[in-house]
Residue frames as qw, qx, qy, qz and C-alpha x, y, z in Angstrom:
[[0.142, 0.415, 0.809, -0.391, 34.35, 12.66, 42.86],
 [0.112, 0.523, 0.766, 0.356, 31.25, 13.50, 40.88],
 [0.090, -0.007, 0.468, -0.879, 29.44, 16.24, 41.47],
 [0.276, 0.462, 0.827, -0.165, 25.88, 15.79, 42.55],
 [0.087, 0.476, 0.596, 0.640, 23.06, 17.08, 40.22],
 [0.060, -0.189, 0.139, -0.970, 21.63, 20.41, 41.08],
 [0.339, 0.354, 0.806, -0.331, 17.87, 20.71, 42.13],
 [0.377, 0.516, -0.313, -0.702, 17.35, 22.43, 39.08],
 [0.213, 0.229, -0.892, -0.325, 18.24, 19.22, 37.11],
 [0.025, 0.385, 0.922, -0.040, 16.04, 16.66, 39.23],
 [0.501, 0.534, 0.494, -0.469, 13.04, 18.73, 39.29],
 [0.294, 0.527, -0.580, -0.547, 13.84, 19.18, 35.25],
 [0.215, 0.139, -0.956, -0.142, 14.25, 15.13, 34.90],
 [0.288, 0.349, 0.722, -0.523, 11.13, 14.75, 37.36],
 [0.415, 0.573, 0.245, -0.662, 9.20, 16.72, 35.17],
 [0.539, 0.434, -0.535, -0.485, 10.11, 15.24, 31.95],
 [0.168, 0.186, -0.956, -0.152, 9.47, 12.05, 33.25],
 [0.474, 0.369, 0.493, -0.629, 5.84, 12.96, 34.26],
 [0.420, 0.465, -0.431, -0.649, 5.66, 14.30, 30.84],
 [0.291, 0.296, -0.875, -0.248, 6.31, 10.97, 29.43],
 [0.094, 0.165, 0.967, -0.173, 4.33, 9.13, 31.41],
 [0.339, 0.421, 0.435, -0.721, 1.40, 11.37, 31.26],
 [0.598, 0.472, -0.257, -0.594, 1.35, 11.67, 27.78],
 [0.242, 0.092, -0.958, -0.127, 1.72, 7.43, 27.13],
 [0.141, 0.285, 0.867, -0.383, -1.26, 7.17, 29.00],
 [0.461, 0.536, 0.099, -0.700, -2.87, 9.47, 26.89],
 [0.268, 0.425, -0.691, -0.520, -1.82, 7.25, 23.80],
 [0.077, 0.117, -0.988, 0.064, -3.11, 4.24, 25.67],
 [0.340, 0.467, 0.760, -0.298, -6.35, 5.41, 26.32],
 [0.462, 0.719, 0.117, -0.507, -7.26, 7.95, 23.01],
 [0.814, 0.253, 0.283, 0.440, -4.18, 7.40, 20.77],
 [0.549, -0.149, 0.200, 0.798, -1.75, 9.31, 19.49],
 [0.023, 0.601, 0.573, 0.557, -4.18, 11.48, 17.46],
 [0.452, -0.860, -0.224, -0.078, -5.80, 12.98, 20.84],
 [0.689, -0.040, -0.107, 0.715, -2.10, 14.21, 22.01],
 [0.085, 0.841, 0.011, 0.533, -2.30, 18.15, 22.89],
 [0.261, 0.497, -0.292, 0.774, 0.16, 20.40, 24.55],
 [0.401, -0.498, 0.061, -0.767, -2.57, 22.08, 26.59],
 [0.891, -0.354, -0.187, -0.213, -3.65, 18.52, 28.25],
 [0.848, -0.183, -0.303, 0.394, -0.23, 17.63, 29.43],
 [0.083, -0.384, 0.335, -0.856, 0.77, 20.76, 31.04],
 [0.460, -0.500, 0.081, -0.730, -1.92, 20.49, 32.78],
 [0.933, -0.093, -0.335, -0.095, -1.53, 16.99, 33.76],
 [0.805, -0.008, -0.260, 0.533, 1.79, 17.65, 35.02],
 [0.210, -0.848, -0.435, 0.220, 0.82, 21.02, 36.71],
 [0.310, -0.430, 0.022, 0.848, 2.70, 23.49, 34.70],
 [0.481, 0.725, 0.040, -0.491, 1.89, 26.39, 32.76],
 [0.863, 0.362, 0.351, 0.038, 1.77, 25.47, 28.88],
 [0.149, 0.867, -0.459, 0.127, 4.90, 28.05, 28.43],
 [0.535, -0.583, 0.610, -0.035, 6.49, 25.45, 31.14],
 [0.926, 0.068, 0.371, 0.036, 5.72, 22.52, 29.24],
 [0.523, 0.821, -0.132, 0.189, 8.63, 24.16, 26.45],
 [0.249, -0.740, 0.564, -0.268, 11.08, 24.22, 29.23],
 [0.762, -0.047, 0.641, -0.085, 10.89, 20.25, 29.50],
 [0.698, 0.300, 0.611, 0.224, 10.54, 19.52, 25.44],
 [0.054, 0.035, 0.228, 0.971, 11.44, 22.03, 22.29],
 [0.581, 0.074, -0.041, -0.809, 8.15, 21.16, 20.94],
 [0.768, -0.004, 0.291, -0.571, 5.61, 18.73, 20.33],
 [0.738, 0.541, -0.404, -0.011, 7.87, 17.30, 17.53],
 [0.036, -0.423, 0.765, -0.485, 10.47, 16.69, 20.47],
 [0.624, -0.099, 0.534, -0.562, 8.01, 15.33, 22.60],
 [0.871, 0.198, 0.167, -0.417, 6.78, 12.62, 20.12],
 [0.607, 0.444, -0.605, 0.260, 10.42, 11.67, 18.92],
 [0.092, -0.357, 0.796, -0.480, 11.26, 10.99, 22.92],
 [0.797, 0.109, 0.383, -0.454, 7.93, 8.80, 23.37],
 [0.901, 0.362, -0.189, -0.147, 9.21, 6.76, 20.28],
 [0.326, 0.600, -0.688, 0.245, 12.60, 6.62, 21.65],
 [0.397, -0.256, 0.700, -0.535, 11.24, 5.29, 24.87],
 [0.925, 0.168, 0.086, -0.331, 8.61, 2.94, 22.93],
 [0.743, 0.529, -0.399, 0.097, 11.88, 1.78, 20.86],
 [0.094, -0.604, 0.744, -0.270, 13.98, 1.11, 23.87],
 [0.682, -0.008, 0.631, -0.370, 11.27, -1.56, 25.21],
 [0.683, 0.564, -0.141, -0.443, 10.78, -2.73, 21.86],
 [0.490, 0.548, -0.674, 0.064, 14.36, -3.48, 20.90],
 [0.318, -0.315, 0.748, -0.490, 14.22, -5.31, 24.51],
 [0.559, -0.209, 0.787, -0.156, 12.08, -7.78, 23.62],
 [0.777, 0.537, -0.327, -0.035, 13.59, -8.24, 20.11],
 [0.270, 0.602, -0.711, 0.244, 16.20, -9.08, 22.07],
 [0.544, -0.219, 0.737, -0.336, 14.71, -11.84, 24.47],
 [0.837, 0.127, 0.400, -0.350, 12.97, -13.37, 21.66],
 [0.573, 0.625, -0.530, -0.031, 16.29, -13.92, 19.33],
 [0.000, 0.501, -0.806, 0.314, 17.65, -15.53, 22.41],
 [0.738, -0.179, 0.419, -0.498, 14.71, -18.05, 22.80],
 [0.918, 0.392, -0.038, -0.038, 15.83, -19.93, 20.03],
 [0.780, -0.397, 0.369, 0.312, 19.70, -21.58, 19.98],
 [0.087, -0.785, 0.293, 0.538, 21.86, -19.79, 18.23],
 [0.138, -0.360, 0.800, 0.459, 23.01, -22.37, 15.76],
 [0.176, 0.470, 0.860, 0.088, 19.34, -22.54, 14.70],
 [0.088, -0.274, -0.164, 0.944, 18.90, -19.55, 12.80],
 [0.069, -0.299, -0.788, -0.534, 15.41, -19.89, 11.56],
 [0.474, -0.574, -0.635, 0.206, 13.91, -20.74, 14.82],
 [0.440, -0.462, -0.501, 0.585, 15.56, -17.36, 15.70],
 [0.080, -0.216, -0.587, -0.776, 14.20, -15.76, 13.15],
 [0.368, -0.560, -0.707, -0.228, 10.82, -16.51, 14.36],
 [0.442, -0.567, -0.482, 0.502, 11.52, -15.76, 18.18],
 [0.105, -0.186, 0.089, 0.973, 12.20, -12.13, 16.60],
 [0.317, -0.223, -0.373, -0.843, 9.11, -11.79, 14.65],
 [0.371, -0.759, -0.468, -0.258, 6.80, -13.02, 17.29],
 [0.441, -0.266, -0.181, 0.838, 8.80, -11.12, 19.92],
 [0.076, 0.083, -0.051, -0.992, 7.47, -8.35, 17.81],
 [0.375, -0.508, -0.391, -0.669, 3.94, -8.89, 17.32],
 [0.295, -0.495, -0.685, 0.445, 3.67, -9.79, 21.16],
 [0.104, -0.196, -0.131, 0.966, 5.18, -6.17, 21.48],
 [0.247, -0.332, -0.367, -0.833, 2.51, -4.74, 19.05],
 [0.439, -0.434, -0.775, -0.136, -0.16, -6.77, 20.57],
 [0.496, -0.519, -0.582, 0.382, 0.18, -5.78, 24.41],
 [0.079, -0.542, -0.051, 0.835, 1.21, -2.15, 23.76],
 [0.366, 0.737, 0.564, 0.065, -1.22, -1.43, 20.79],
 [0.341, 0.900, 0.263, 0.071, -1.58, 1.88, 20.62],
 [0.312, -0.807, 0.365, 0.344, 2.18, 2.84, 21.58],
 [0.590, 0.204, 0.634, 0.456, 3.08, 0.44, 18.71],
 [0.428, 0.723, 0.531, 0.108, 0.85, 2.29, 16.79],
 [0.046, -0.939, 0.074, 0.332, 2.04, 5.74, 17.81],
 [0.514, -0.327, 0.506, 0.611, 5.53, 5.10, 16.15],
 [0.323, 0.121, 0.705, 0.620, 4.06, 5.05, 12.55],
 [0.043, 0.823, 0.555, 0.113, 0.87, 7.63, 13.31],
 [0.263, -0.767, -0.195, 0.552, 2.89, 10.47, 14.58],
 [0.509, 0.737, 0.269, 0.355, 2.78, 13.30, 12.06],
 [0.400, -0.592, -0.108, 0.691, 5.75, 15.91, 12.78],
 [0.224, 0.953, -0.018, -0.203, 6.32, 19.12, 11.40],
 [0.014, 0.763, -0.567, -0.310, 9.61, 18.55, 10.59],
 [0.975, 0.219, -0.028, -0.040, 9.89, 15.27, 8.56],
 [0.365, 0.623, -0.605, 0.336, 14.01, 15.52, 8.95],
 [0.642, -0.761, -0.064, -0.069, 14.51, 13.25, 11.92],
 [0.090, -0.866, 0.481, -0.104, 17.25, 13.80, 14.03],
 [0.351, 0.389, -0.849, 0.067, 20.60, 11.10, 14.04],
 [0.110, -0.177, 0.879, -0.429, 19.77, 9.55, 17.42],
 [0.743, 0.073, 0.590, -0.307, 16.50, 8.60, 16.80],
 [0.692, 0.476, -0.489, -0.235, 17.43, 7.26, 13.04],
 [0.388, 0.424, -0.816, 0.063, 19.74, 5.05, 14.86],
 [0.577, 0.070, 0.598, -0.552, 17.15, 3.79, 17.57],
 [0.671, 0.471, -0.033, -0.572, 15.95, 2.75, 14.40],
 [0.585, 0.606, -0.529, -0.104, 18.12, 0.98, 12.40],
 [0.155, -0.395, 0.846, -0.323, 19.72, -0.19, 15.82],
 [0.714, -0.054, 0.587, -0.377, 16.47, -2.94, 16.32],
 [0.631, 0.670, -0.352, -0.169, 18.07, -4.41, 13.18],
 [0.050, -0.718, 0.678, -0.148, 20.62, -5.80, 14.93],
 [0.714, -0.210, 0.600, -0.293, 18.96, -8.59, 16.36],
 [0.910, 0.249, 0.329, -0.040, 18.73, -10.63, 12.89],
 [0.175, 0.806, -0.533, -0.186, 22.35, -9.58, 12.16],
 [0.005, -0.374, 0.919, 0.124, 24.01, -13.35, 12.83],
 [0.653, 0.209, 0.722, -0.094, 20.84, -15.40, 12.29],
 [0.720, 0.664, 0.100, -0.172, 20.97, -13.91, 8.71],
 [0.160, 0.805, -0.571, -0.027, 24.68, -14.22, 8.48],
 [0.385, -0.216, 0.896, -0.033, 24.19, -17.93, 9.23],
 [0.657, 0.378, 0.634, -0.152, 21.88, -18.24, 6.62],
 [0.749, 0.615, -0.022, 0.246, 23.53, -16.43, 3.71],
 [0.625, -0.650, 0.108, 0.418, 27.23, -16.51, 4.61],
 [0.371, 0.160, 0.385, 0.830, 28.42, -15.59, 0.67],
 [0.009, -0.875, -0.382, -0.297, 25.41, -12.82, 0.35],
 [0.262, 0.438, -0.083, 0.856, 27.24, -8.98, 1.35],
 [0.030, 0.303, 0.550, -0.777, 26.39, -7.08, 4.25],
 [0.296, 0.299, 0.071, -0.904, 24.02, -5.05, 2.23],
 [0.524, -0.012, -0.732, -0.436, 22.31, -7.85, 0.47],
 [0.254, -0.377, -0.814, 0.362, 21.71, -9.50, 4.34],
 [0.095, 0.274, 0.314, -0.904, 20.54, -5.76, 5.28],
 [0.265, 0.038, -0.484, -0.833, 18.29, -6.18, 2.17],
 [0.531, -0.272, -0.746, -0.295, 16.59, -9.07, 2.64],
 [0.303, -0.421, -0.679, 0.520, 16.10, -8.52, 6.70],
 [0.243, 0.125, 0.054, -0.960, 14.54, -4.92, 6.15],
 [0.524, 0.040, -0.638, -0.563, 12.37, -7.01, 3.52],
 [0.334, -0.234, -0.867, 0.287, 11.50, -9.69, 6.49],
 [0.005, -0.369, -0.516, 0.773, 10.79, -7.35, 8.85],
 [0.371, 0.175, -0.103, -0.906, 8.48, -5.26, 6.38],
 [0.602, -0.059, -0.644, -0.469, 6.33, -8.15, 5.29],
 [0.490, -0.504, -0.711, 0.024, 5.53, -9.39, 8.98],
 [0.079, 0.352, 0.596, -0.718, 4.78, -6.15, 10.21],
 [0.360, 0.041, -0.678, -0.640, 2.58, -5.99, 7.20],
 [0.466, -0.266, -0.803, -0.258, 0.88, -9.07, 8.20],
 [0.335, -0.364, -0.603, 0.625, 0.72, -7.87, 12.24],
 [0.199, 0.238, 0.060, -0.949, -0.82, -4.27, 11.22],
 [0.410, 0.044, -0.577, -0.705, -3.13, -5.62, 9.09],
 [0.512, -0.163, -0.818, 0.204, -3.96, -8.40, 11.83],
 [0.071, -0.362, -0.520, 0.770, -4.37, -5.94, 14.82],
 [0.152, 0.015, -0.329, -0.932, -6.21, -3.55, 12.56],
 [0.445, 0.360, 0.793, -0.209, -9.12, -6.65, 12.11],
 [0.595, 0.498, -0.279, -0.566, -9.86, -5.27, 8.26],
 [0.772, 0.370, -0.227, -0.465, -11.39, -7.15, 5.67],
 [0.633, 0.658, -0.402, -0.063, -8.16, -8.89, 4.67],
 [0.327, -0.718, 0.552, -0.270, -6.64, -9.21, 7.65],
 [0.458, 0.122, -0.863, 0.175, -5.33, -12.75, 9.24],
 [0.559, -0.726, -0.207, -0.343, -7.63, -13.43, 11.82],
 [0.191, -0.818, 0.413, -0.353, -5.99, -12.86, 14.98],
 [0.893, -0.290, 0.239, -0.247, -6.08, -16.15, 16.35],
 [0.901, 0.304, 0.188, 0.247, -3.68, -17.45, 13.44],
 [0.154, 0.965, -0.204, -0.058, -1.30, -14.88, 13.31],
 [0.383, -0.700, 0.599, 0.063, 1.45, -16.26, 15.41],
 [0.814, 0.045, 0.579, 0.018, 1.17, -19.06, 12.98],
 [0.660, 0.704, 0.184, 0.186, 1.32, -17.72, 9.82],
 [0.107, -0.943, 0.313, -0.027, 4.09, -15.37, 11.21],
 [0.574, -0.488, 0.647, 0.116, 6.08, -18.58, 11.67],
 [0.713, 0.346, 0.553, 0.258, 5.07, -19.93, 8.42],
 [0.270, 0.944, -0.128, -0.140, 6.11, -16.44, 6.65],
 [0.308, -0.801, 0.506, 0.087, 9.91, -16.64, 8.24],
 [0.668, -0.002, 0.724, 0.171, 10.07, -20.54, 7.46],
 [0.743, 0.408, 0.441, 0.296, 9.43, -20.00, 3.70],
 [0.244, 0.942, -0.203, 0.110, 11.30, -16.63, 3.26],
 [0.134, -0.737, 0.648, 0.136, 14.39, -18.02, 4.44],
 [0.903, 0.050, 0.381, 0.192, 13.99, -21.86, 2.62],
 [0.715, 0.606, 0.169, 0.306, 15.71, -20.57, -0.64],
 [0.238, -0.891, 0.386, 0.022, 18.87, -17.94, 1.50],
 [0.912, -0.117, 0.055, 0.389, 21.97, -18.79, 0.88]]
């Protein structure tokens, strides 16, 4: 039999899951940019020594907010590979790339945070590298059904390459600059990206 978790622990987990919330809401209404120490202590009613007890540092704190953005993320990369029938791997192509601009869309600035947060340490740590890499996964067999002689690391090539050219077009899109796609067309052109990057795979 298990043993139960101290009360140390839950008020610990409690409190880092204020944290987390408190400080997404701060991303959602100022961005990521407006993020201080001092404001979420206080939000979550400890002293700003306490808030160290809960996260190392601030660098912690903004790698666990991306892990948590990247869980939901990879979640609905994963509903929107499955909207399309497996033995149609274009179609599920698409369902992955919008899938992701929904994501961007509806969670903006948490999108955003992933690629604004500036850390002191530029090394990140294994687990979130592989959070990373892991939302890869999703266009593992629709690109293995579309070049089935092409190496793992030739599929890994050209899907990094996918993915970087329609969030390209989705940052630039949300953004509304100059250049942009207008918003209205996105999901279209997003489908018309996928459709002519994969006519010539094999």
């Amino acid at each position: 039999m298990s043993k139960a978790p101290s009360a140390t622990t839950l008020r610990r987990e409690a409190q880092f899951e204020a944290l987390m919330q408190s400080a997404e809401k701060r991303i959602c209404e100022d961005g990521v940019g407006a993020l201080k120490a001092r404001d979420l202590a206080s939000d979550i009613g400890v002293a700003l020594g306490g808030l160290y007890n809960i996260v190392a540092d601030m660098d912690d704190l903004m790698l666990r907010l991306a892990q948590r953005t990247m869980v939901r993320l990879d979640a609905a990369l994963e509903a929107g590979a499955a909207s399309a029938a497996a033995e149609r791997p274009v179609e599920v192509l698409e369902g992955i790339a919008l899938a992701y601009y929904d994501f961007a869309r509806q969670n903006l600035q948490l999108w955003r945070a992933l690629f604004e947060m500036r850390l002191k340490n530029p090394a990140l740590p294994e687990w979130n590298i592989q959070a990373q890499l892991g939302l890869f996964r999703h266009m593992n067999a629709p690109m293995t059904a579309l070049m089935p002689a092409a190496s793992e690391a030739e599929r890994i090539l050209v899907a990094r390459t996918l993915f970087s050219a329609v969030h390209g077009i989705v940052f630039v899109g949300l953004e509304e600059r100059l250049i942009a796609v207008p918003q209205e067309a996105l999901a279209q052109q997003i489908r018309w990206l996928v459709r002519v990057a994969c006519k010539d795979l094999k």
